[in-house]
N, C-alpha and C positions, 0 to 999 in steps of 0.2 A: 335243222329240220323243224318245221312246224309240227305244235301239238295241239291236236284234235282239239281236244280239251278247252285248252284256251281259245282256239280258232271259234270253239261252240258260243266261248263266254263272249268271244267278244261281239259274234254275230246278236247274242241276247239283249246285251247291253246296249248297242245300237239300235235295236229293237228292228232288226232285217227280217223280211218273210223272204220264204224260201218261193211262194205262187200264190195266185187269185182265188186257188181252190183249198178250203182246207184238208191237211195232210191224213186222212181218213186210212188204215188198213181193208182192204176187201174182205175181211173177218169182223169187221167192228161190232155186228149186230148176230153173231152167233149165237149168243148166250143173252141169258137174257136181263132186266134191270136187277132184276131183284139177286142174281148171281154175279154179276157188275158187284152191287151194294155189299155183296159179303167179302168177296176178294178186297175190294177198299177198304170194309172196314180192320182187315187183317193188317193193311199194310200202313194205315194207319196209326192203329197201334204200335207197329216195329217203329216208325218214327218219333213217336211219344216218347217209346219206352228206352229209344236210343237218345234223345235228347235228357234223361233222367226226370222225367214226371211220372209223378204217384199215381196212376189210373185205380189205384182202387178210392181214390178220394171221390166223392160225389158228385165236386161239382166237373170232374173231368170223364167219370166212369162212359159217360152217355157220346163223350166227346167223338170217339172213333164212330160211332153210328150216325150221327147226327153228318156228322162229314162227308161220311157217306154216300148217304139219302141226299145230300144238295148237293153233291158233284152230282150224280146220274140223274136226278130227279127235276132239279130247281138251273145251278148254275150253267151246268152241261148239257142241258136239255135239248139245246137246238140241235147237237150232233144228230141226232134220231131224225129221223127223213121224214117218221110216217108222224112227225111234232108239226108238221110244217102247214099252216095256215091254208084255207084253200084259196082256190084265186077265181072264184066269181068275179065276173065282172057284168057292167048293165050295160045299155045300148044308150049313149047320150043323145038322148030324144031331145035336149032342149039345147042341144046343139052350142054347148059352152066351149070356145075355142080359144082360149086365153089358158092361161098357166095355171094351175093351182099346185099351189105352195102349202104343205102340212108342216109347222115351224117347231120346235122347239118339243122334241119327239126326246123324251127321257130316252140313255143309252147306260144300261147298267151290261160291262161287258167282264172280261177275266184276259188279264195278257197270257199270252203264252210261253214268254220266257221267262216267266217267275212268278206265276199263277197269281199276280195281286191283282188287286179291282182297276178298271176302266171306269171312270162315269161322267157323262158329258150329255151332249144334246146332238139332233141328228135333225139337220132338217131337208126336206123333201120333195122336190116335184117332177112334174109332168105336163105335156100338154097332148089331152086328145086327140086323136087319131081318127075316134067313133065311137069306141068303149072307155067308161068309166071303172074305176074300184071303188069299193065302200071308204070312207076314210078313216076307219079304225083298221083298217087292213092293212093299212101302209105303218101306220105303229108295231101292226104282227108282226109283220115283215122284220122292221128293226128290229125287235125284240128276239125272234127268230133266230136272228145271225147272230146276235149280239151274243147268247147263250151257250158258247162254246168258247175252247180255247182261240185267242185272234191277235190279229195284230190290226192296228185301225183301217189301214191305208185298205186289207182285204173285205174287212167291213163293208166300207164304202163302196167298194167294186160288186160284193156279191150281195148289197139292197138294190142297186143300179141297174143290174143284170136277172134279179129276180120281176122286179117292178116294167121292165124292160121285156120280160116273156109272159108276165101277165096282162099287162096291156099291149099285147100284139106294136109296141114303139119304141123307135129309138129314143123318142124326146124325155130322156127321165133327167132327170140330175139329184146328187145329196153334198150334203155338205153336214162333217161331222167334226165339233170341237168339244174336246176333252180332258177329262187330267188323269193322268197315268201313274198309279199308287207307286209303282216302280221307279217312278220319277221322283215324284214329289215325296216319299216316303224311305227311300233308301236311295244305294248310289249318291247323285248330287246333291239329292236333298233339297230341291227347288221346289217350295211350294206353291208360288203362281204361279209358273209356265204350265203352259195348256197346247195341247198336239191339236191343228186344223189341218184336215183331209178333204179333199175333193173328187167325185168324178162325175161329166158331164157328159152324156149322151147326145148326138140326132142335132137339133136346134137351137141346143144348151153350148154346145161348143161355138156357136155367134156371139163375138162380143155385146151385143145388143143383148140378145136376151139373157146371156150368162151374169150382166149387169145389173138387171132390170129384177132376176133372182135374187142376185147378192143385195137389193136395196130392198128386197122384202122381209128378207131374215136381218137387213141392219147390220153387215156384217162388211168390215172394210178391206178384209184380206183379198191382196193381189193375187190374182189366177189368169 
C-alpha cells in the first residue's frame, strides 16, 4: 500500500504541480488580512516554540509577527485578486508590428512545496494586434504571480495567459530561468543548476519567431 505521505513528499520533491491554476479555497478571502496576520502569527510561534527557541529573547520576540505581516502582506500578496495590476492598455497609433521583448524582469517567487525562495529572471513578449501595454505592466504582471505559493512551469503559464487577456492576443510568449532555494539549498544541494521554463502563444509557437525571441533574451535553450 502506498503512503499518502510519502506519495506527498515525493510529488514535492520532484517539484510536480497538481494545475495551471493556483490551488485557491472558495473561502480564501473571508477574513480578512489583518485576521490572516494574527492566526499566523499564532502558528508561528507553535513552530518556534516546538523547535526549542527562546521567544522571549529579543532578537526573536518580534519573529512570529514580522512573519506574519510578509506572508499576507509582502510574499503572498499576489494570492489577493483585488492586488492585481490593472490592464490598461493604448491603441498602437504608430502602428509598431514587430515583437517587443521586456528582458530580464527580476522574479522573486516562494516554492510551494517547501516554502523557500525562487529567484531568477523572466523575460517577456508580444506582438500587437492594435493595442499596446505600458511596459512596467508587464513587470506587475510578473511580479503579480510571482507573489504567492508556485511552482515555475504555472508561473510561466499564468504571465502568458494574463498578458494574453490583456492584450486581446494570442502572440505572448515568457521564458523564465531560475534557482530554486529547495534545490540549491537542501535536498541535492546543487548550487548552479537553474530551472528554464517556457510557454509560447499565437505566433510564438513558429520556429521562426520563437527563435528570433530566444536570440533576444540570448538564451540557447532548445524548445
Amino acid at each position: 500500500m502506498i503512503n499518502n505521505d510519502d506519495l506527498h513528499d515525493e510529488m514535492g520533491d520532484n517539484h510536480i504541480a497538481s494545475s495551471a491554476e493556483t490551488p485557491l479555497r472558495p473561502d480564501a478571502f473571508e477574513i480578512s488580512d489583518e485576521e490572516k496576520i494574527n492566526a499566523i502569527k499564532k502558528d508561528v510561534e507553535s513552530i518556534l516554540n516546538t523547535l526549542g527557541l527562546d521567544l522571549t529573547d529579543d532578537s526573536l520576540k518580534g519573529t512570529p509577527n514580522r512573519v506574519a505581516k510578509m506572508f499576507v502582506k509582502e510574499i503572498f500578496g499576489g494570492l489577493n485578486p483585488a492586488k492585481k495590476p490593472g490592464s490598461s492598455t493604448f491603441d498602437n497609433k504608430y502602428k509598431y508590428g514587430e515583437m517587443l521583448v521586456e528582458k530580464n524582469i527580476t522574479v522573486y517567487s516562494t516554492c510551494e512545496h517547501h516554502l523557500l525562495p525562487i529567484v531568477g529572471r523572466a523575460h517577456v513578449a508580444y506582438i500587437s494586434n492594435g493595442t499596446v501595454v505600458g511596459l512596467s505592466k508587464m513587470n506587475r504582471i510578473v511580479d503579480f504571480y510571482a507573489k504567492r505559493p508556485q511552482v515555475q512551469e504555472r508561473l510561466t503559464i499564468q504571465i502568458v495567459q494574463e498578458l494574453q487577456r490583456v492584450l486581446n492576443t494570442q502572440d505572448v510568449a515568457c521564458v523564465i530561468d531560475a534557482k530554486h532555494l529547495c534545490v540549491n539549498s537542501r535536498g541535492i544541494r546543487d548550487i548552479e543548476s537553474s530551472t528554464v521554463t517556457a510557454e509560447f502563444g499565437g505566433k510564438f509557437k513558429e520556429d521562426k519567431v520563437r527563435r528570433e525571441f530566444l536570440d533576444y533574451i540570448k538564451l540557447n535553450t532548445q524548445f
